[in-house]
PANULO-81629 format. One line per field, with one value per residue (C-alpha): residue number from 1; residue in three letters; z, x, y. Coordinates in Angstrom, 3 decimals. Last residue first. Example, Ala and Ser with C-alpha at 12.3 -4.5 7.8 and 13.67 -1.06 7.14 Angstrom:
i [2, 1]
aa [SER, ALA]
c3 [7.140, 7.800]
c1 [13.670, 12.300]
c2 [-1.060, -4.500]
END
This chain:
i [468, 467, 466, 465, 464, 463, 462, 461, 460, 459, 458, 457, 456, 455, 454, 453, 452, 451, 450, 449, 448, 447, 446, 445, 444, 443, 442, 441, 440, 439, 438, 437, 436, 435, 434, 433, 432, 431, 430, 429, 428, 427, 426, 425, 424, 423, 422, 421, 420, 419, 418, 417, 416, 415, 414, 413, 412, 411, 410, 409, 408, 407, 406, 405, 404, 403, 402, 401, 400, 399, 398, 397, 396, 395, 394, 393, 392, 391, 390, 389, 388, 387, 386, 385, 384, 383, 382, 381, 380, 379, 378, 377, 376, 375, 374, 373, 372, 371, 370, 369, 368, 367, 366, 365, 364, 363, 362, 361, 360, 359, 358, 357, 356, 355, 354, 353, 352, 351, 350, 349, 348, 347, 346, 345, 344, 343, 342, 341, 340, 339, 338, 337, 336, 335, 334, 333, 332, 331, 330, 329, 328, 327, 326, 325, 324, 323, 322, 321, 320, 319, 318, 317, 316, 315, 314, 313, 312, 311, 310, 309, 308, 307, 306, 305, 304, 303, 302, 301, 300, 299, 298, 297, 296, 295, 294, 293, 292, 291, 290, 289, 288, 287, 286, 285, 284, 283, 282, 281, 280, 279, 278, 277, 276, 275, 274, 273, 272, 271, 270, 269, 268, 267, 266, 265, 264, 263, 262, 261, 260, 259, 258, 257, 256, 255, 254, 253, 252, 251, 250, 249, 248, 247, 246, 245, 244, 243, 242, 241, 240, 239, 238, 237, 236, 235, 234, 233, 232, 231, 230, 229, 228, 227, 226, 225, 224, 223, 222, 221, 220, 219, 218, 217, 216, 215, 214, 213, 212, 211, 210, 209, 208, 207, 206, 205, 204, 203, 202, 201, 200, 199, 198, 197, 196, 195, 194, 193, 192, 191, 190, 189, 188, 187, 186, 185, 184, 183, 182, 181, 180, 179, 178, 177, 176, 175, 174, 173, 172, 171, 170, 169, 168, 167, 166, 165, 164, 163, 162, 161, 160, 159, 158, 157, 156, 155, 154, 153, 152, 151, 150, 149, 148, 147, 146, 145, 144, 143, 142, 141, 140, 139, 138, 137, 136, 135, 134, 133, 132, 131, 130, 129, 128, 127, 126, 125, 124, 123, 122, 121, 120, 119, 118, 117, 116, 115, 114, 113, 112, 111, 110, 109, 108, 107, 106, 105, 104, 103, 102, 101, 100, 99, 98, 97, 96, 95, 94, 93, 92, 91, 90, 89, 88, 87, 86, 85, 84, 83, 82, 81, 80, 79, 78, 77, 76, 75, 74, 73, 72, 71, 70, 69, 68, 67, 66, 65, 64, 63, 62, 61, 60, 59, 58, 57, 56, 55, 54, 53, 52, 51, 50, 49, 48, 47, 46, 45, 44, 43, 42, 41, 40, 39, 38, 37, 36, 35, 34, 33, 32, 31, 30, 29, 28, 27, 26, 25, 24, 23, 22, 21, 20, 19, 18, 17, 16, 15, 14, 13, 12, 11, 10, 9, 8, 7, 6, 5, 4, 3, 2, 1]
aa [UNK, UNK, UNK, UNK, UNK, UNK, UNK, UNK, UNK, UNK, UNK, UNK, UNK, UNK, UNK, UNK, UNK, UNK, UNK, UNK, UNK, UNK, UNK, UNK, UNK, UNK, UNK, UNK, UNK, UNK, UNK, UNK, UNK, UNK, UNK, UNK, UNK, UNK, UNK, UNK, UNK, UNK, UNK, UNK, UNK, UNK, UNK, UNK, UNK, UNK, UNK, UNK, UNK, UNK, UNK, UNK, UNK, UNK, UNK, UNK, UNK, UNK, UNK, UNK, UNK, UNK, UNK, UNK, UNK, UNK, UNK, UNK, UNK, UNK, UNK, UNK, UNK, UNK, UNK, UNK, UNK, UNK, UNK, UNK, UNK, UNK, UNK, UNK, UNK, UNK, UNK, UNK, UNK, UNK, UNK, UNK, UNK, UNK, UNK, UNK, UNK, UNK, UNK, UNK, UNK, UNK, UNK, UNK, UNK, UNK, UNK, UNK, UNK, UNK, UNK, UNK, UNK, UNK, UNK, UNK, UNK, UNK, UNK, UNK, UNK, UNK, UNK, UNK, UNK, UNK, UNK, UNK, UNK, UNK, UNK, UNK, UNK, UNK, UNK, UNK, UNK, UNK, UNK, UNK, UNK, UNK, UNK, UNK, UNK, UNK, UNK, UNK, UNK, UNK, UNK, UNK, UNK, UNK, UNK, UNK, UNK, UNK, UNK, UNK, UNK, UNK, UNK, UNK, UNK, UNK, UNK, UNK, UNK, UNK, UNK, UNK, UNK, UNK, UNK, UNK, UNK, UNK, UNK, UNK, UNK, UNK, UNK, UNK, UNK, UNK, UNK, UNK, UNK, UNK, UNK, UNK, UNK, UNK, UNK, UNK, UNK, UNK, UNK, UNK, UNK, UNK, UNK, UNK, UNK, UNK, UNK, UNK, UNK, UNK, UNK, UNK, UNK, UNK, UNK, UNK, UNK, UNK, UNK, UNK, UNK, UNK, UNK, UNK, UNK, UNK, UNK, UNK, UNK, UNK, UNK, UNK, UNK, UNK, UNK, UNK, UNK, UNK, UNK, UNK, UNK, UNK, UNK, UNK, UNK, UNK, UNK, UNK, UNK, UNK, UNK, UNK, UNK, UNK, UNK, UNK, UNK, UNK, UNK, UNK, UNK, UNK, UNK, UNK, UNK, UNK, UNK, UNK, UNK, UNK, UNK, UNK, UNK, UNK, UNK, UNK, UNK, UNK, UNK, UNK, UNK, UNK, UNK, UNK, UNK, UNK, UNK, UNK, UNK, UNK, UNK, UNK, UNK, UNK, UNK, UNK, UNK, UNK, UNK, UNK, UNK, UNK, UNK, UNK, UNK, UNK, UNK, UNK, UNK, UNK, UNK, UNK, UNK, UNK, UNK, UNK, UNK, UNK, UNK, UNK, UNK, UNK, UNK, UNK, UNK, UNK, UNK, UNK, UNK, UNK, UNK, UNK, UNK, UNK, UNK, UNK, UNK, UNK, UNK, UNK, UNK, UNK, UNK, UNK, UNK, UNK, UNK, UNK, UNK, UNK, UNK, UNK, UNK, UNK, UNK, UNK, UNK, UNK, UNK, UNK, UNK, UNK, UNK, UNK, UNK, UNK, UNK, UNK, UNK, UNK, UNK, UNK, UNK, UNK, UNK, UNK, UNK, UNK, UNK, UNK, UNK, UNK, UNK, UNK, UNK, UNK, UNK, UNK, UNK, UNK, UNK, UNK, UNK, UNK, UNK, UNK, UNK, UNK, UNK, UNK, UNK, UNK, UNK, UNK, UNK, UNK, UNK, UNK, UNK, UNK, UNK, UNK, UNK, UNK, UNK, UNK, UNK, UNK, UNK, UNK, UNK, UNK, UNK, UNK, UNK, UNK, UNK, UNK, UNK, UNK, UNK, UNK, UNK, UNK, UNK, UNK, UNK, UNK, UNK, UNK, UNK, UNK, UNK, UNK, UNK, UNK, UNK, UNK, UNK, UNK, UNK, UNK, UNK, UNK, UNK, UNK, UNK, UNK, UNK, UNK, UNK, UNK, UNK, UNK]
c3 [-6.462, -9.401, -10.494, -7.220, -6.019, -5.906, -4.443, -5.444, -2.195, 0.216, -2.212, -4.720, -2.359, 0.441, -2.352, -4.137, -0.486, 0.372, -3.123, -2.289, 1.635, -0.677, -2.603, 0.360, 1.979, 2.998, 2.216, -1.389, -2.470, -5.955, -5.897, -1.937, -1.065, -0.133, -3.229, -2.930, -4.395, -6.058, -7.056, -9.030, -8.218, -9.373, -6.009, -4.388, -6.936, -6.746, -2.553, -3.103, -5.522, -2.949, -0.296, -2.604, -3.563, -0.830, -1.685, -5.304, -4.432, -1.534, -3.698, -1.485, -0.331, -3.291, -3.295, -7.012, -7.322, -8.955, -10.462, -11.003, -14.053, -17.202, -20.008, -22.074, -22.943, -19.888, -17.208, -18.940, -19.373, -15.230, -14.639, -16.599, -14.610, -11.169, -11.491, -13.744, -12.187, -9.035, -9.760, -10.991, -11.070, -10.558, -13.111, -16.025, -15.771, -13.948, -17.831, -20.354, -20.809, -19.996, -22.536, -25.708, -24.927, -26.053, -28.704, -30.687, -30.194, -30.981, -34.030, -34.974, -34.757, -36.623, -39.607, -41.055, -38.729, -36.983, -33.815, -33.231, -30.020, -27.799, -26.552, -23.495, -22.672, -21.458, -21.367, -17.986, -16.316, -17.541, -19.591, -19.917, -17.126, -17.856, -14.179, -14.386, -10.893, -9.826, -13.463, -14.550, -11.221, -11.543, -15.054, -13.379, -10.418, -12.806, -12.107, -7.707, -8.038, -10.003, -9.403, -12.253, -12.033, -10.831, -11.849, -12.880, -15.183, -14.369, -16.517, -14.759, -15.863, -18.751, -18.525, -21.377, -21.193, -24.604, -25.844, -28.932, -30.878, -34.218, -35.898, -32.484, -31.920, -35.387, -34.638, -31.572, -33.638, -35.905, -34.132, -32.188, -35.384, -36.148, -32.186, -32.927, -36.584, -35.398, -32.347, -34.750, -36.792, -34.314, -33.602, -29.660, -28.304, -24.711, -23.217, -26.445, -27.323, -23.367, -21.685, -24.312, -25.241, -21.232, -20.959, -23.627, -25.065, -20.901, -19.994, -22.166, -25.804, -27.169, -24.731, -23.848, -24.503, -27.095, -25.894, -26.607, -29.952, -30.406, -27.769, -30.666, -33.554, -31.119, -30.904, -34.571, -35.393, -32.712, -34.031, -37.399, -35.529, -34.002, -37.477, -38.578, -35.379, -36.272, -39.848, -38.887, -36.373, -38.797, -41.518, -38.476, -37.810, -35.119, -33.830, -31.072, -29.771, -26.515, -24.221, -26.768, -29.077, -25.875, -24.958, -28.308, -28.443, -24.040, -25.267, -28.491, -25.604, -23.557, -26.127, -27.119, -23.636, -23.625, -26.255, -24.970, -21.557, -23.922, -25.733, -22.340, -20.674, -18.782, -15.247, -13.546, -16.319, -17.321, -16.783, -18.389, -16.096, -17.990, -16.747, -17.368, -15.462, -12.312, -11.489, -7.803, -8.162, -11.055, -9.728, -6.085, -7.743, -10.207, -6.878, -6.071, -9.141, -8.289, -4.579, -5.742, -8.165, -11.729, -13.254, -12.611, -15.448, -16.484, -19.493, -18.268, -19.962, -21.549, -20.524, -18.055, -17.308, -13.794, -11.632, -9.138, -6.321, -5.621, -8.847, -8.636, -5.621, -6.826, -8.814, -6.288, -4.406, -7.452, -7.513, -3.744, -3.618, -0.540, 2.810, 3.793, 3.293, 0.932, 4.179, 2.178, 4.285, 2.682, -0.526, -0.184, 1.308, -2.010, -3.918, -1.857, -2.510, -5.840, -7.176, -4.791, -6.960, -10.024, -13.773, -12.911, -9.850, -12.796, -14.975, -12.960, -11.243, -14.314, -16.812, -14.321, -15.474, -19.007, -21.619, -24.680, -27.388, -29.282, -33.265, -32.648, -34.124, -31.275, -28.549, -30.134, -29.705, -26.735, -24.044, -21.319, -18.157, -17.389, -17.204, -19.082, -19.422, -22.610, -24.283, -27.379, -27.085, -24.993, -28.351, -28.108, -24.140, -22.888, -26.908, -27.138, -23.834, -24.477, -27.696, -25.650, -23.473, -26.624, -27.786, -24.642, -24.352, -27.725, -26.667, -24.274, -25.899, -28.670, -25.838, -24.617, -28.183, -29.240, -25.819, -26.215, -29.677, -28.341, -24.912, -21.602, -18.425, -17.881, -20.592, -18.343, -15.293, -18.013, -20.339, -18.133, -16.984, -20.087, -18.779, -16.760, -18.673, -17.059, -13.800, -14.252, -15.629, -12.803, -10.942, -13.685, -13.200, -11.726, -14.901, -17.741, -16.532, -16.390, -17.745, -20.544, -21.530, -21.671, -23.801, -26.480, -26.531, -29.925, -29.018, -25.757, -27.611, -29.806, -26.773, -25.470, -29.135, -29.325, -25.673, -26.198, -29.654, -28.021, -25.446, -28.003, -29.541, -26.953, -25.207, -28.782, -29.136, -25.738, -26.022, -29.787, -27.959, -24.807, -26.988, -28.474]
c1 [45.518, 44.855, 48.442, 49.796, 52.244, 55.928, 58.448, 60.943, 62.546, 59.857, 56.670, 57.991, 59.798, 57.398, 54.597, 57.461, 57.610, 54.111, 53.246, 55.721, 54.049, 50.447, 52.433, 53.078, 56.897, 57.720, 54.176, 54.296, 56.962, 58.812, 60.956, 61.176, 60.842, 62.728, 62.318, 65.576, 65.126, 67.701, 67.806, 70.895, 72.828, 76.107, 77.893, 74.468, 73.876, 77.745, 77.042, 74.159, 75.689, 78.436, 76.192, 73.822, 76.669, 76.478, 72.504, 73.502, 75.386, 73.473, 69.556, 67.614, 66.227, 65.036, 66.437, 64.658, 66.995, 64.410, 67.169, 65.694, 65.720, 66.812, 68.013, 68.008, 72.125, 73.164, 71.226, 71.976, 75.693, 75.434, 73.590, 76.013, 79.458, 77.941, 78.072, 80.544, 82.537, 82.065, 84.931, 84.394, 81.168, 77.225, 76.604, 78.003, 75.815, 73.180, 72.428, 74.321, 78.103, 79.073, 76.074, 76.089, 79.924, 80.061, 77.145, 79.527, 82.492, 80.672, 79.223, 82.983, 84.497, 81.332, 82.445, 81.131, 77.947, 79.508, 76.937, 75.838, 77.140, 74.731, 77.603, 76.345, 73.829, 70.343, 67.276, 67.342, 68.972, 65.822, 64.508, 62.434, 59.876, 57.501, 56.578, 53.614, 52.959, 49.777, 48.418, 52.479, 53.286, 50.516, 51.145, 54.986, 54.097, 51.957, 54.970, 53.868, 54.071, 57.358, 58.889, 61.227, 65.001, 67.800, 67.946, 64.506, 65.367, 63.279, 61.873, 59.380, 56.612, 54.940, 51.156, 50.339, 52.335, 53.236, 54.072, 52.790, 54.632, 52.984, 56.161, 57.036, 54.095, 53.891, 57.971, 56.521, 54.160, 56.140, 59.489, 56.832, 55.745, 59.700, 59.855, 57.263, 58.600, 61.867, 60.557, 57.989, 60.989, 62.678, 66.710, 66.054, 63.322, 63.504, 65.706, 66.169, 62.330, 60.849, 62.761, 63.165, 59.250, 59.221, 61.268, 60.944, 56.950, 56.350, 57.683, 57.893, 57.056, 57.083, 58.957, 59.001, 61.504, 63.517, 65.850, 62.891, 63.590, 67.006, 66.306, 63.735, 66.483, 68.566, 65.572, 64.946, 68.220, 68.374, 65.755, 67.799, 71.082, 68.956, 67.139, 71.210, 71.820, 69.186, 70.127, 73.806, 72.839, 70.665, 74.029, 75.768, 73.475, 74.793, 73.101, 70.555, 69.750, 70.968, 73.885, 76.828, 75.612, 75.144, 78.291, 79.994, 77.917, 78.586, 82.499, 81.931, 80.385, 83.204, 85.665, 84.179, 83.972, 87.694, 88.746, 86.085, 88.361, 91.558, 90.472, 89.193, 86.603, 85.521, 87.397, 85.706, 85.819, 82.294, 82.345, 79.665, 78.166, 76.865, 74.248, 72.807, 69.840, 69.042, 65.772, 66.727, 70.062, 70.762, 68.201, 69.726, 73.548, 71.511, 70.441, 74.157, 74.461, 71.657, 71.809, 75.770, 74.905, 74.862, 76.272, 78.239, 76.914, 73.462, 72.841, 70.562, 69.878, 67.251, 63.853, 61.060, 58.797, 58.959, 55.992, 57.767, 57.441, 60.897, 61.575, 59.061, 59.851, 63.355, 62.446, 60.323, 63.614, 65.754, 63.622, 62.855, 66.881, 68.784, 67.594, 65.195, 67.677, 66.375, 66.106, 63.257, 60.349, 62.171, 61.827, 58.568, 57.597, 59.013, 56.803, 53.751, 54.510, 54.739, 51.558, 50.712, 51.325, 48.971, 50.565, 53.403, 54.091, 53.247, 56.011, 59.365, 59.485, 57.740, 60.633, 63.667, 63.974, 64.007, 62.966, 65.029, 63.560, 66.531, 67.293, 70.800, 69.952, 67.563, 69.802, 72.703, 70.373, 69.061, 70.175, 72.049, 71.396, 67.992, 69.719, 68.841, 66.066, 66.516, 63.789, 63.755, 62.099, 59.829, 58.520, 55.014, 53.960, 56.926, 57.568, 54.244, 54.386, 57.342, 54.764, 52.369, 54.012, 55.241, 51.658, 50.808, 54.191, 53.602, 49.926, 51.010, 53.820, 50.745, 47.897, 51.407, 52.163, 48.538, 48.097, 50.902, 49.755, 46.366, 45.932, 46.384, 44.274, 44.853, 47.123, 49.494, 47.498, 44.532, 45.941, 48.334, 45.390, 45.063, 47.852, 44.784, 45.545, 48.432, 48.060, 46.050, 48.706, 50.817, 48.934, 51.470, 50.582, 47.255, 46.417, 48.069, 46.190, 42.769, 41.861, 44.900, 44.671, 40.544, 41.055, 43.104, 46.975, 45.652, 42.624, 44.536, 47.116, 44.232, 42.534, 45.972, 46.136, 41.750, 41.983, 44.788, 43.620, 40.114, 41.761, 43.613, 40.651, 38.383, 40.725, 41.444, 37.422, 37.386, 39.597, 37.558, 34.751, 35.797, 37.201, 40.996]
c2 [75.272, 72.963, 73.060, 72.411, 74.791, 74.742, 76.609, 73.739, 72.711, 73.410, 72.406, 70.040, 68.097, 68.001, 66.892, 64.352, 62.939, 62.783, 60.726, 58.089, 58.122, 57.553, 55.152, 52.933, 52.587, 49.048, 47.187, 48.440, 45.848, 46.114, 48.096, 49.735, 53.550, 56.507, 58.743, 61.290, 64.416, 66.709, 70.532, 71.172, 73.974, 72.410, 72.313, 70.917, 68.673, 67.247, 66.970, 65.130, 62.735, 62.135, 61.311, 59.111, 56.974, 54.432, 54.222, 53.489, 49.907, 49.003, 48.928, 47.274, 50.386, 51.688, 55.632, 56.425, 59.344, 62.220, 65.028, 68.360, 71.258, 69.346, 71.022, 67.398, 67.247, 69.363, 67.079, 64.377, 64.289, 65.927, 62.061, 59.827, 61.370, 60.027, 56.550, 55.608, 58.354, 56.232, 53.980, 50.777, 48.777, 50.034, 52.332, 50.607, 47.660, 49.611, 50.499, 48.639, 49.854, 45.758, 44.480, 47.265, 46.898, 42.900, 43.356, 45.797, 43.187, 40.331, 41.734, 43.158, 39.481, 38.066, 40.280, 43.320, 43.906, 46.881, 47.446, 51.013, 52.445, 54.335, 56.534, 58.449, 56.026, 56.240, 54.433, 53.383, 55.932, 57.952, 60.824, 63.992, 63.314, 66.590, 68.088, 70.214, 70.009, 68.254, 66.742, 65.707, 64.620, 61.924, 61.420, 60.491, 58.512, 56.021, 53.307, 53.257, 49.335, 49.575, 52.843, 53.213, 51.759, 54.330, 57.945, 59.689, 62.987, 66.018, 68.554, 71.966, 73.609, 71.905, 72.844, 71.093, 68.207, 66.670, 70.105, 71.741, 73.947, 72.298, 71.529, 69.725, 67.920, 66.549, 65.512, 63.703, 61.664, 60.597, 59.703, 57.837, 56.252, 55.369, 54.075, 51.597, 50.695, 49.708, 47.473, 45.490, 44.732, 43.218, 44.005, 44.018, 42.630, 42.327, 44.424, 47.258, 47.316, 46.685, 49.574, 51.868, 52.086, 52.543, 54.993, 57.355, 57.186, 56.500, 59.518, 62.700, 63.920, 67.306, 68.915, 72.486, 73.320, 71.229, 68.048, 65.789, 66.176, 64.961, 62.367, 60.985, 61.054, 59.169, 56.646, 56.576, 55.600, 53.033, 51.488, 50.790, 49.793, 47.142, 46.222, 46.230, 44.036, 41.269, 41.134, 40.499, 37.504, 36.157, 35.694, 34.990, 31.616, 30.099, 26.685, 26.374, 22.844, 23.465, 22.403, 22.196, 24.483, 26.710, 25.903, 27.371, 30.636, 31.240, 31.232, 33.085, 35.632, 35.055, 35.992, 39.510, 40.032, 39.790, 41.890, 44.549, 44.321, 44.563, 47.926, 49.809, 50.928, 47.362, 48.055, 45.483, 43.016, 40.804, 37.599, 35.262, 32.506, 29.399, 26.962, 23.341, 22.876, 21.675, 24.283, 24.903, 24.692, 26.979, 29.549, 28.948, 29.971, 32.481, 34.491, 35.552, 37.539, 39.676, 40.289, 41.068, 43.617, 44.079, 41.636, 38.810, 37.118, 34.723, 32.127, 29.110, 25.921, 23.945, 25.200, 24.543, 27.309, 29.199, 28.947, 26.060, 28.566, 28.534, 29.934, 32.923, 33.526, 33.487, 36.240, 38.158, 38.070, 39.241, 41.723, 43.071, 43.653, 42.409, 43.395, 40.059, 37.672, 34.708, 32.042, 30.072, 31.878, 35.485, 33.811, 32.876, 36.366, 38.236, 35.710, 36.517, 40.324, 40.051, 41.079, 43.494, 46.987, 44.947, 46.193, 47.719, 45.142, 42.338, 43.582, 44.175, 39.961, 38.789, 39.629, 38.547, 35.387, 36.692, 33.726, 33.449, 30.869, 29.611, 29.739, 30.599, 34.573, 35.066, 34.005, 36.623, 39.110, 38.296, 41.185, 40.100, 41.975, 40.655, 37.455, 34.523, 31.723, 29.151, 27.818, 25.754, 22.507, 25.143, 26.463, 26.398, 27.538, 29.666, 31.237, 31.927, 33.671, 35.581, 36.443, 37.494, 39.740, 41.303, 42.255, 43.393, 45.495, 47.158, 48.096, 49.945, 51.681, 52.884, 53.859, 56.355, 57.615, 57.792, 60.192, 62.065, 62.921, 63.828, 64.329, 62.814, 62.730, 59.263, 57.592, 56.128, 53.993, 53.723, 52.143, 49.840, 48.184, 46.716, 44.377, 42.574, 39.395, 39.347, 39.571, 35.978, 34.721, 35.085, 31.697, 29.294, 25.906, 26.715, 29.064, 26.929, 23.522, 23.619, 26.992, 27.149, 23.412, 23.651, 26.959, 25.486, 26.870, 28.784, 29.907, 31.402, 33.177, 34.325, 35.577, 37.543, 39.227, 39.793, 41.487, 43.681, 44.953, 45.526, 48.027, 49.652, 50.263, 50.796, 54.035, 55.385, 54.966, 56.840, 59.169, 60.783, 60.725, 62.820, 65.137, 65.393]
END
């Protein structure tokens, strides 16, 4: 691909961005958006840079890998835009949930789900200081300073008035404490209506999915109660087989990926993952982006060409990505040849497909999609749940180092860290610890990020920089 050909891919995409957030804005009226929209809600403005996110992933990328990446991009725009549809023209219908409760069922009820968590992992991608005056407020507000940099961006968020108004929240008791605990000021602060779903410690087993299955007809009957949503199974059904249908082309992708060297890596995995199956789950549009990356990678494949040229090494990121350092991984692709195969994130050993039968089996299937989730699974019970996940992946995708993101808020992982060492070092697989924070810059910068992968790569690994 020339210099040409990148930068028409470059415009278009670009231009596509533009014209979906302007006719967002034609369509709230541009006098309502400026004088209004904008003060009400100041994150806005990080927004409408989300082009950004071009440039931050596709730099120095090529062809297939290229499309793939411009094409995940542009996905995320476009769905950005319709959460914000949803915010501005269909708050009648709103409901905020849990980052851990997908909105399937939401979706099929007629409601308008809004993620409380959304803002608090987009804008640091997008802008690495956009959250730091919402961590602060929190902190100001007595939020203690050592739990989780997300949840306190979140409440941030909250206590800053910038959330929209809706109708009721749906959270859990997942997946950590900093989390769970930050729904009892969310619930407080914005005085609505809200349900807590339980989800069993020990959740591999017939009676816990029994259970779950329960509390989720439990959450369907209150929010009919609390909301103007009403079942529709007959939606609910269509939603999952579209579901079942992405997943499809997802396993078919992992299939792929698993060849050496890779034909597609990073962002075309994680991120299509993390949006599609978070936020919207069992759309169309979601089905058709990972059957055109399907597309794509296969091309690459036939053609023996990898997605990074100068594919040395494959690593799998454990833990969340990097969220104001989240172009780590083109960066380690240029200085070390390091392809980023897959991610805690995106993975799961069973990737169940939901049986759309009966609303028993819907429940059921949606039920262990949300306690096996990821962090769900990884962060109750023993730590098998932990540690068992990460030597699956290493085998399934031939993968040569382990990159723990160690954020510091994070007490659940860092307590396993010890023990995970001690597996790598049994199994003779190389491991690196990034010491750094979520979501705020000011604990560890990316420069001391970048310093750590460079000590890594260069006393552990035996590395040298590409351009050496």
């Amino acid at each position: 691909m020339n210099t040409i050909e990148k930068l028409t891919l470059y415009s278009r995409h670009n231009i596509a961005g533009w014209i979906s957030m302007a006719g967002l804005g034609l369509r709230r009226g541009p006098v309502q958006l400026l004088s209004k929209d904008l003060k009400r809600y100041p994150w806005l403005k990080t927004l409408l840079k989300a082009n950004l996110l071009h440039t931050k992933f596709g730099k120095n990328r090529e062809d297939n890998y290229l499309q793939a990446t411009s094409m995940v991009v542009s996905f995320i725009i476009n769905g950005f835009v319709d959460v914000i549809q949803d915010m501005f023209f269909n708050q009648d219908r709103l409901i905020i949930h849990e980052d851990m409760i997908p909105p399937e069922i939401f979706r099929a009820m007629g409601l308008a789900p809004f993620m409380t968590e959304l803002l608090g992992i987009a804008l640091p991608m997008i802008d690495p200081h956009a959250v730091e005056e919402y961590i602060d407020v929190s902190e100001n507000n007595a939020i203690p300073p050592d739990i989780c940099s997300l949840p306190k961006s979140t409440l941030g968020l909250v206590l800053s008035g910038e959330l929209p108004e809706a109708n009721a929240i749906v959270t859990s008791n997942l997946p950590c404490d900093g989390g769970m605990a930050s729904y009892s000021i969310i619930e407080r602060q914005l005085n609505l209506p809200t349900i807590r779903l339980d989800v069993p410690h020990n959740f591999y087993n017939p009676s816990a999915r029994q259970y779950f299955a329960k509390e989720l007809r439990r959450m369907i009957d209150w929010l009919e109660k609390h909301t103007p949503g009403r079942m529709d199974w007959d939606k609910l059904a269509a939603i999952c087989e579209e579901r079942n249908r992405m997943v499809e082309f997802e396993m078919e992708l992992w299939e792929m990926i698993r060849n050496r060297p890779s034909p597609m890596a990073s962002e075309p995995i994680w991120l299509s993952h993390l949006w599609a199956s978070n936020v919207s789950p069992g759309a169309a549009k979601s089905t058709k982006l990972f059957q055109n990356l399907c597309e794509l990678t296969r091309d690459n494949l036939e053609n023996d060409k990898p997605a990074v040229k100068n594919e040395k090494y494959r690593a799998l990121l454990w833990n969340p990505p990097l969220l104001h350092a989240i172009d780590l991984f083109n960066w380690a692709e240029q200085t070390y040849g390091v392809s980023l195969i897959i991610d805690s994130m995106s993975y799961n050993s069973r990737t169940p497909y939901i049986d759309t039968s009966s609303e028993e089996s819907m429940l059921h299937g949606i039920g262990q999609n949300i306690m096996e989730g990821p962090m769900a699974r990884h962060t109750r019970g023993p730590a098998e749940n932990y540690l068992n996940d990460i030597f699956r992946m290493v085998k399934q995708f031939d993968i040569d180092m382990i990159w723990v993101a160690g954020h510091v808020g994070c007490k659940n992982t860092a307590a396993l860290n010890g023990m995970l060492r001690e597996k790598c070092r049994e199994k003779g697989i190389p491991m690196l610890i990034i010491n750094y924070d979520l979501s705020d810059p000011r604990v560890v910068s990316k420069q001391s990020i970048l310093e750590q992968v460079n000590h890594f790569m260069e006393n552990i690994m035996k590395a040298k920089p590409l351009n050496n």
